[in-house]
N, C-alpha and C positions, 0 to 999 in steps of 0.2 A: 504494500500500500504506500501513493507516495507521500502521506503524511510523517511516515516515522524517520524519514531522508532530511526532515527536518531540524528534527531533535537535536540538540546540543549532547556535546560527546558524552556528558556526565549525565545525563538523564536518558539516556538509550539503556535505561535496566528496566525490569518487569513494571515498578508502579508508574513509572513514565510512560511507558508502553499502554500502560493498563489506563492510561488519564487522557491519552489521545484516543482509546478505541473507543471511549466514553465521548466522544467530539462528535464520532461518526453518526451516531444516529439519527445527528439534526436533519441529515441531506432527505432521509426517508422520510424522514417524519414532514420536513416542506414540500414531500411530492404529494404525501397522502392529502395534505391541507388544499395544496391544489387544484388535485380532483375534487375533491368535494365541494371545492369555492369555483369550480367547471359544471356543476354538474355531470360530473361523472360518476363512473361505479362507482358505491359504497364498497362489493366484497371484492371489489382490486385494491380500493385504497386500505382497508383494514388489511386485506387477506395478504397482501403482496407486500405493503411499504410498513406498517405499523409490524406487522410480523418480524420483518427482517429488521428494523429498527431495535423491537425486544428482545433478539437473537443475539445484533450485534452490540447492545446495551449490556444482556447477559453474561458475553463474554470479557466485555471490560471489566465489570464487576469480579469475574471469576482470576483474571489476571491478578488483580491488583489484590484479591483475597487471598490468591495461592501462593503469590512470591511476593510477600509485602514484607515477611520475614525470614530470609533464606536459611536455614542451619548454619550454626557456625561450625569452622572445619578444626577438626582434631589438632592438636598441639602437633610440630613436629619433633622427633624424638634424635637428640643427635647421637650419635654410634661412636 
């Protein structure tokens, strides 16, 4: 995606990641308003743009849940 081409070198880790996927769902979410302020479909704009918006809204949330606090790594043991 080429939002993350954006990112400054220090925030290219998961909750940075996780705070732009969270950006994305605007775009859907302005198409489904669209059709509806068209008179257009209702079950395209719910079924298709509001869908994928809670998808890709889901997965930012799940980014930013699963590596918000990475394990820290074992002492190294010198020999």
């Amino acid at each position: 995606m080429p939002g993350f081409i954006g990112l400054p070198p220090g925030h290219r880790t998961a909750p940075g990641t996780g705070h732009v996927m969270l950006a994305f769902p605007l775009t859907p979410l302005g198409d489904a308003i669209v059709i509806l302020s068209h008179s257009g479909s209702a079950t395209a704009a719910y079924g298709i743009h509001v869908a994928t918006a809670a998808l890709v809204a889901a997965t930012g949330f799940a980014v930013l849940r699963t590596n918000a606090h990475p394990p820290a790594l074992p002492p190294i043991q010198a020999s």
